[in-house]
C-alpha positions in Angstrom: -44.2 9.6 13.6 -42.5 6.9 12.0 -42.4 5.6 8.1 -41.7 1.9 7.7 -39.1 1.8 5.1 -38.0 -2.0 4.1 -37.5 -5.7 6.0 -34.1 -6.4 5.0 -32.1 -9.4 4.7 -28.7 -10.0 6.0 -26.3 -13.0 5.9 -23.3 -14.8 7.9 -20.5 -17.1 6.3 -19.8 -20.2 8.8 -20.4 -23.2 9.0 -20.7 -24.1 13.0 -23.7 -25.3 14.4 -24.4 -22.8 17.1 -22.7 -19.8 14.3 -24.0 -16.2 14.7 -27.1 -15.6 12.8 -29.2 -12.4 11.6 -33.1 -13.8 10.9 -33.8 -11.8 7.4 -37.4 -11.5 9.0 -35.9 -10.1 12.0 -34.6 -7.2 10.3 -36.5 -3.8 10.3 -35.5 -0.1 8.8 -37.9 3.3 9.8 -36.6 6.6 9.8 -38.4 9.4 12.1 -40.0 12.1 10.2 -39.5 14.4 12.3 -36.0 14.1 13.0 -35.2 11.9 10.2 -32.7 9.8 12.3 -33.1 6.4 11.1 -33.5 3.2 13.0 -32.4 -0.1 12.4 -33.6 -3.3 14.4 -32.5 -6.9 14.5 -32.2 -10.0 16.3 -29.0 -12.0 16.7 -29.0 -15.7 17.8 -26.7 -17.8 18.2 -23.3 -16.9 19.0 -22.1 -13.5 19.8 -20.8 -11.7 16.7 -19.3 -8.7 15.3 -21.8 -6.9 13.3 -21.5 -4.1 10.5 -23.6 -3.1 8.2 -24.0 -1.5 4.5 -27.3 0.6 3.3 -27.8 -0.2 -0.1 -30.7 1.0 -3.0 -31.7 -1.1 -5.5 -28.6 -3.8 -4.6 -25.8 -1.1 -4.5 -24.3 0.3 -1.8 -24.5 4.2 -0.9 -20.8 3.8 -1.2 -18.2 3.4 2.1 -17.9 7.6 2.5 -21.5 7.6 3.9 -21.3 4.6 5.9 -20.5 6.6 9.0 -22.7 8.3 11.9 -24.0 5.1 13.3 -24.5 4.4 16.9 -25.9 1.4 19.1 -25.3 -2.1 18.3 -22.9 -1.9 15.3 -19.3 -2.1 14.5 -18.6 -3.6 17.7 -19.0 -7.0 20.0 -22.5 -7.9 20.2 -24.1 -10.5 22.3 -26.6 -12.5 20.8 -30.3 -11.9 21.9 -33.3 -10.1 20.5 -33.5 -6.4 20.5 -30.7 -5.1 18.9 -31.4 -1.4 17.7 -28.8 0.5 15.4 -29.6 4.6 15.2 -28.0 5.9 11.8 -28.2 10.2 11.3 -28.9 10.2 7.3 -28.8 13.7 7.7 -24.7 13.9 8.6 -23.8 10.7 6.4 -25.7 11.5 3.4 -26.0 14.8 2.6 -29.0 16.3 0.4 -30.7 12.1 1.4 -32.7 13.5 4.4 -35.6 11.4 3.3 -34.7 7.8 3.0 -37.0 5.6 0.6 -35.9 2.0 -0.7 -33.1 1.5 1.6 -32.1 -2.1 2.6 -30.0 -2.0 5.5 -27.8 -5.1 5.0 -26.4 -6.3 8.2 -23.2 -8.5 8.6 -22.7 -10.8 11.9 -19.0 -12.0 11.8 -18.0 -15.2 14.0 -15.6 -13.5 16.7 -12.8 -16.1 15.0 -13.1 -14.1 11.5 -13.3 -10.8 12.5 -13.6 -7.9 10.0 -10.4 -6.3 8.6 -10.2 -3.6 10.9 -10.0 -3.0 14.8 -10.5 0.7 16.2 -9.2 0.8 19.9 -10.1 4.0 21.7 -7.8 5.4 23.7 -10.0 7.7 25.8 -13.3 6.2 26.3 -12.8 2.8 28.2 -13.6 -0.6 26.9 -14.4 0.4 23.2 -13.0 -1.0 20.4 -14.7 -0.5 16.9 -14.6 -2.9 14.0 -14.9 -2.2 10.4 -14.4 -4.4 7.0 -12.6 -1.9 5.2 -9.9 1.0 5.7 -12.0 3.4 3.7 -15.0 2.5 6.4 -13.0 4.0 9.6 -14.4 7.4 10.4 -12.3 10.0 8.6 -10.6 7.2 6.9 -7.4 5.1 8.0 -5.0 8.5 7.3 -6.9 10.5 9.6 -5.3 12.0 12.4 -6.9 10.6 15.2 -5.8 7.0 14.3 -2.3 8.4 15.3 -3.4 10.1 18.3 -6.6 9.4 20.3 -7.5 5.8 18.6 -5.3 2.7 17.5 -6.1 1.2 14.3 -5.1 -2.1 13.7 -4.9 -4.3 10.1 -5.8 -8.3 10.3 -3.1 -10.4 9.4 -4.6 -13.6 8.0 -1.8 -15.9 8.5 -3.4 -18.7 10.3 -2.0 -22.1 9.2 -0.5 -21.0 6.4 3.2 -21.9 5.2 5.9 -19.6 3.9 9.3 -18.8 4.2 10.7 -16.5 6.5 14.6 -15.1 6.1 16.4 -14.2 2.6 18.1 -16.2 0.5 22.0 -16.2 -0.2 21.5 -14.1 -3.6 19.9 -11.5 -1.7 22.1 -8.0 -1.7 22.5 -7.0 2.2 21.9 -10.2 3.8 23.8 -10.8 7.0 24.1 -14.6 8.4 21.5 -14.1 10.8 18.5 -14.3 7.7 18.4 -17.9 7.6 16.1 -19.2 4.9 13.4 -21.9 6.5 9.6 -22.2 6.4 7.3 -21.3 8.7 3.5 -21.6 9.6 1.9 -19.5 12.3 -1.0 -20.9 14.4 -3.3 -17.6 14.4 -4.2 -14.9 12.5 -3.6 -11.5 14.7 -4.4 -7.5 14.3 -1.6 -5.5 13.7 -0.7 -1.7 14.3 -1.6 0.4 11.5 1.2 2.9 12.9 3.8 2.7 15.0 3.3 3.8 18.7 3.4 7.3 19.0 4.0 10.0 21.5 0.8 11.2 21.6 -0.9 7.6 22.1 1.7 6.6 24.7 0.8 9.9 26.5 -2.8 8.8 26.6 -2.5 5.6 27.5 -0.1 6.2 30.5 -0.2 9.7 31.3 2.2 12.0 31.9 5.0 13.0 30.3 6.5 11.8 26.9 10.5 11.8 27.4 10.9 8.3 27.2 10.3 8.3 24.3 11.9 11.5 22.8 15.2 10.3 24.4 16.7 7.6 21.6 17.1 4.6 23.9 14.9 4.8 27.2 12.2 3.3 25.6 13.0 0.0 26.2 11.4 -3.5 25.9 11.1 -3.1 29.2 8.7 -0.3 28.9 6.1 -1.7 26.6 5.6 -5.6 28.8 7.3 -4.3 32.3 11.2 -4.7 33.5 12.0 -8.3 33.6 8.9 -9.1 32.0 10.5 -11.5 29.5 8.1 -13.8 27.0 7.6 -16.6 27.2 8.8 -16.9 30.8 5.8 -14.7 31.8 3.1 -14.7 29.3 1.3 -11.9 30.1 3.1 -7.7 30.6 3.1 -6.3 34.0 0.2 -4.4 34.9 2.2 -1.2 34.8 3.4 -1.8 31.0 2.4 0.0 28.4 0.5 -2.9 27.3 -0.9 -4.1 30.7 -2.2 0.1 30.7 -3.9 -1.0 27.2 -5.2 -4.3 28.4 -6.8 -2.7 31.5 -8.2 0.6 29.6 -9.9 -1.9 27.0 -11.3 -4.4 29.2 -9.1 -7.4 27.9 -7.9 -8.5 24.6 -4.3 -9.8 24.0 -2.4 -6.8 22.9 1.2 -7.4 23.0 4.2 -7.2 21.1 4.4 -8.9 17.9 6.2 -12.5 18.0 9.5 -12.5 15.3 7.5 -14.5 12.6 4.2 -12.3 12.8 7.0 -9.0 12.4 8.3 -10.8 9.2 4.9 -12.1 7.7 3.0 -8.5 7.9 5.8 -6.6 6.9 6.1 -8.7 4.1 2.3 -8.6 2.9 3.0 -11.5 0.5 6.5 -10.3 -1.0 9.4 -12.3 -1.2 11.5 -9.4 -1.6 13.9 -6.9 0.2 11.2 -4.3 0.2 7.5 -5.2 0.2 5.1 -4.9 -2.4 2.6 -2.0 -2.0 -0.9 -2.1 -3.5 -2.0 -0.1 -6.9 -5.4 1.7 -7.4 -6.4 -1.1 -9.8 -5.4 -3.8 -7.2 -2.4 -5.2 -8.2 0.9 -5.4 -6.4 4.5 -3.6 -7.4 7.2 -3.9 -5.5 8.5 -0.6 -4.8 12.2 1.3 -3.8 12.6 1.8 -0.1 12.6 5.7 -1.0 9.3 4.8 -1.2 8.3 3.0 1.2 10.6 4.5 4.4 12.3 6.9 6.5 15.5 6.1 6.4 19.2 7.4 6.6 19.0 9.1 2.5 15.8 10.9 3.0 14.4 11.4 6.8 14.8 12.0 10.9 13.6 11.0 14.0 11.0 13.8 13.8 8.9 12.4 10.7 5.7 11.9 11.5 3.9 8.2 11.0 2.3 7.3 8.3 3.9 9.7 5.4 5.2 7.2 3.0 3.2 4.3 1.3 1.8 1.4 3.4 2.1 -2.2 2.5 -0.1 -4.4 1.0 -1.9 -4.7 4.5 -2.4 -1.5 4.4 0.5 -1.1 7.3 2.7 2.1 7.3 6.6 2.2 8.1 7.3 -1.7 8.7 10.4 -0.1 7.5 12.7 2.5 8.5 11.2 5.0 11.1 11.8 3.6 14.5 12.8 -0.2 14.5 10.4 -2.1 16.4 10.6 -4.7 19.5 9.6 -8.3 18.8 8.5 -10.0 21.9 11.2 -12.5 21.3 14.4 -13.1 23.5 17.1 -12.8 21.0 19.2 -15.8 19.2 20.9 -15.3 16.2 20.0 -18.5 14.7 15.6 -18.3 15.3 15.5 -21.9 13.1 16.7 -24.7 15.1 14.5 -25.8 17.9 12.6 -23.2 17.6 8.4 -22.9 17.9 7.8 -19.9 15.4 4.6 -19.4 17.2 6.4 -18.9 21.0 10.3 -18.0 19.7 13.0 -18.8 21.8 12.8 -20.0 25.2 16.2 -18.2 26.4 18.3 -16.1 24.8 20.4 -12.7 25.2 18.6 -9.2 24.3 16.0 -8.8 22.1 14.7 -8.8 18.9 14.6 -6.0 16.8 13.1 -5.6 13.4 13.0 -2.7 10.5 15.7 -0.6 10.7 15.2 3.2 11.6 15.4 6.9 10.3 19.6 7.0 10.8 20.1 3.2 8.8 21.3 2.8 5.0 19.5 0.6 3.1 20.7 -3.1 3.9 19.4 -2.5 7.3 15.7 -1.9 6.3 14.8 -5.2 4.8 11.9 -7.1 5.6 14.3 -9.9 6.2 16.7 -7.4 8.5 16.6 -8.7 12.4 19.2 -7.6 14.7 19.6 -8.0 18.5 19.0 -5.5 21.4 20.7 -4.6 24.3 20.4 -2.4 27.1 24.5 -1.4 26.1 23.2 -0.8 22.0 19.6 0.3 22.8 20.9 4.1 22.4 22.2 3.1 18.7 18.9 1.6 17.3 16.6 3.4 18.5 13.8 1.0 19.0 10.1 1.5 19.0 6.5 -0.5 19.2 4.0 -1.6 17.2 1.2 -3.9 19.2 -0.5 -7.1 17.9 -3.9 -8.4 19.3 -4.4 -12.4 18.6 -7.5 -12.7 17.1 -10.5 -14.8 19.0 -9.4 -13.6 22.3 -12.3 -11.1 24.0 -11.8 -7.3 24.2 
């Protein structure tokens, strides 16, 4: 037997034509009374969307930390029809709330070209990938093991069309001549890594064993698109690549390195600075030491885990120190002439390399910092991954 509980009414910001759209009168909310598993209905027209969704009383939320135990046609890619059902188990979510009265189930459509802030890529179960407006919203939250091990999260980058300046300026302590100041504006927003690659998600994603990347310099560009697989001579990674192993598991979606200027804008979460700004609990921003922020030469090793230190203002962890990471771009020490921030340099020698890493000093784990790679210096930097996904393309 079921108990109507309350028609809700739910909302979509865009301003297209043929935009994704949740009919308030569409929307219905019954729990069972037997097994007290809720059940949410609702039609989307349209355009295919993203959806989410919030249960609120009286207007305010049940709060983020019970927002979890959902299944069907939620947090994910939905195509736009009637009949979309969402199953929600009140009884694991909400604790001592096994009888739901009052509820308004609020759901969200998002235009695939303004996704949520989140992206949850599973690494076990094929073609899913998860999407959720906050960090706090992820299942067990963004700090929870499994984003380092069985699932990628990934932070959107809203950068789309919007100018700033990429290098260091001449007064800045550490600079090399490679850190040209110049402005920049990047054509897309993108997802971005939470973490770093780690062994554990390599391991999943291509089997076997995880030596290459135990072993300081195997782990090569080469790895991560394919040998020879250069950008932007061949725009997509081999097959065999890390990322062509992502792009297959999931079904799509272009995962790849991170161009040079994305690198700089999301490490730099809006700080001009050597070291980026991190966020405080009352939502302002302080710019922090790199003791802080890093595992560097003064304070770590190779075998620090992910994640240990304090993330950005993206909510990113390690942009600094750790491992540095491979840009997609072909190496040129001056990245300002001629140059298309949003493709990088059409030839070049080596490869980008951004962050520093666990055996660097300080100068060398800047946000400004870029260096190039070799196969002959690979073995010194000890370079690692952290993927991108452009936003608008279909996962």
């Amino acid at each position: 037997m079921k108990t109507i509980i309350a028609v809700t009414a739910v909302f979509l910001a865009t301003v297209a034509l043929s935009a994704p759209v949740i009919p308030a009168d569409s929307v219905l909310i019954e729990q069972d009374s037997v097994s007290k598993l809720v059940r949410i209905d609702y039609a989307l027209t349209g355009e295919d969307a993203i959806v989410t969704i919030d249960i609120q009383t009286n207007n305010v939320s049940i709060g983020v930390e019970n927002l979890h135990y959902f299944k069907g046609d939620v947090n994910r890619l939905v195509r736009a029809g009637e009949d979309k059902s969402i199953s929600w188990d009140v009884r694991k979510a909400w604790p001592g709330h096994d009888i739901v009265k009052s509820l308004t189930a609020v759901v969200k459509a998002w235009p695939t070209n303004a996704p949520p802030d989140y992206m949850v890529v599973d690494l076990i179960a094929p073609n899913t990938v998860r999407f959720y407006a906050s960090a706090e919203e992820l299942p067990g939250g963004v700090t929870n093991k499994i984003y380092k091990t069985e699932m990628m999260a990934f932070r959107k980058i809203p950068v789309g069309h919007v100018k700033w300046r990429m290098g260091s300026p001449s007064s800045e302590q550490g600079r090399t001549a490679n850190e040209t100041c110049h402005h920049v504006t990047l054509n897309d927003d993108f997802y971005m890594g939470v973490y770093e690659l780690t062994v554990a998600q390599k391991e999943i994603i291509m089997g076997g064993s995880s030596s290459d990347m135990t072993a300081h310099g195997t782990d090569w560009y080469g790895n991560a698109r394919g040998g020879g697989y250069n950008w932007p001579e061949y725009k997509d990674p081999s097959s065999g690549s890390y990322l062509g192993q992502l792009r297959s598991h999931v079904g799509g979606g272009d995962f790849d390195l991170p161009l040079e200027a994305q690198w700089e804008f999301a490490c730099r979460a809006g700080c001009p600075h050597q070291f980026y700004y991190t966020l405080e609990d009352d939502g302002t921003l302080r710019e922090r030491n790199l003791a802080d922020l890093a595992v560097f030469k003064d304070n770590g090793s190779i075998g620090s885990p992910v994640g240990q230190f304090l993330p950005n203002a993206y909510g990113l962890y390690d942009m600094l120190g750790s491992r540095n990471e491979y840009c997609r771009d072909m190496w040129k020490a001056d990245n300002v002439t001629n140059v298309d921030p949003n493709v990088g340099p059409t030839d070049g020698s080596g490869y980008v390399i951004r962050g520093g890493s666990y055996h660097n000093n300080w100068p060398y784990c800047r946000c400004a910092w870029r260096v190039q790679c070799t196969d002959s210096t690979v073995n010194t930097y000890v370079p690692g991954f952290r993927f991108v996904c452009t936003i608008g393309t279909e996962p």
